[in-house]
C-alpha positions in Angstrom: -25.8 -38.4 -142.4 -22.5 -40.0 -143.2 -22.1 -42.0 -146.0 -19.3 -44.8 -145.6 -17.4 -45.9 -148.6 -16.5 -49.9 -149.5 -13.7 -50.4 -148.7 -11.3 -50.1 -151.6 -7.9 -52.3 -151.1 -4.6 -50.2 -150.1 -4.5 -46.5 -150.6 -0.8 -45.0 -151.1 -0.2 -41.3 -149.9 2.9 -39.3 -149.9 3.8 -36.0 -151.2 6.1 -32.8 -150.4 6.2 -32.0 -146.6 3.3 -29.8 -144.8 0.8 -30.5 -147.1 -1.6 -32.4 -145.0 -0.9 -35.7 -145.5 -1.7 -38.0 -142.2 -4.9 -35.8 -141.8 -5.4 -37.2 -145.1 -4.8 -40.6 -144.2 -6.9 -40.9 -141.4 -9.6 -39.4 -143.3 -9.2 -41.8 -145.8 -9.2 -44.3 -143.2 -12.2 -43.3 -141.4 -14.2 -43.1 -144.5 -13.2 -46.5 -146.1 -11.6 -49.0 -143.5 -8.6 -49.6 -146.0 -5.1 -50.5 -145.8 -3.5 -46.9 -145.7 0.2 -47.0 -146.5 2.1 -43.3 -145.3 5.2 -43.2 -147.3 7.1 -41.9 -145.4 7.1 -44.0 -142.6 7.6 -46.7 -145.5 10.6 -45.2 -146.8 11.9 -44.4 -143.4 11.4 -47.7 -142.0 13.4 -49.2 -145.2 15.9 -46.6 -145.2 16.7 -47.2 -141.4 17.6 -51.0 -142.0 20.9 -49.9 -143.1 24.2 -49.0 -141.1 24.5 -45.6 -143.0 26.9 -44.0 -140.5 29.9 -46.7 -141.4 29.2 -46.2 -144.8 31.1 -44.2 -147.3 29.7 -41.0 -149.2 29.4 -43.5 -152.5 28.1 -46.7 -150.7 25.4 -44.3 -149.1 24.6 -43.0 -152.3 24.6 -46.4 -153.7 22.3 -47.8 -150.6 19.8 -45.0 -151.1 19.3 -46.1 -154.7 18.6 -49.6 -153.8 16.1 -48.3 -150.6 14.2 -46.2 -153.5 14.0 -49.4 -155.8 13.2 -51.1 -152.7 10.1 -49.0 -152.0 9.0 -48.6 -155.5 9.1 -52.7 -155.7 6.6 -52.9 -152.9 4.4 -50.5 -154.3 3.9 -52.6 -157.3 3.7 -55.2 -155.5 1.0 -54.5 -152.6 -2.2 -56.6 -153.0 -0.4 -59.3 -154.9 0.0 -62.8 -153.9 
């Protein structure tokens, strides 16, 4: 018999590549019914919303900073009013 967990509130998963991780996520998903947040789609999505090609090396470099503090921002801030 399968047990189903309450649900929890938002579940983060990331890690190195080709470890697993969206099997992970939808097990997680399937078991509790909770917001699961892949991130690399996150940071993918965030990263995309900039026009890196007309950028110079510096200004990319710059724009990647900002898309990690970006990302770790919402983090923090998931589940918050």
């Amino acid at each position: 018999m399968e047990q189903k967990i309450e649900s929890i509130g938002t579940v983060i998963i990331g890690g190195v590549s080709r470890t697993g991780k969206s099997r992970f996520a939808n097990l997680v998903f399937q078991q509790t019914r909770c917001t699961v947040v892949h991130l690399d789609s996150f940071l993918n999505a965030v990263r995309n919303n900039y026009p890196a090609p007309i950028l110079t090396p510096r200004e990319k470099e710059i724009c990647k900073d900002y898309c990690d503090t970006v990302l770790v921002k919402a983090i923090l801030n998931m589940g918050q009013d």
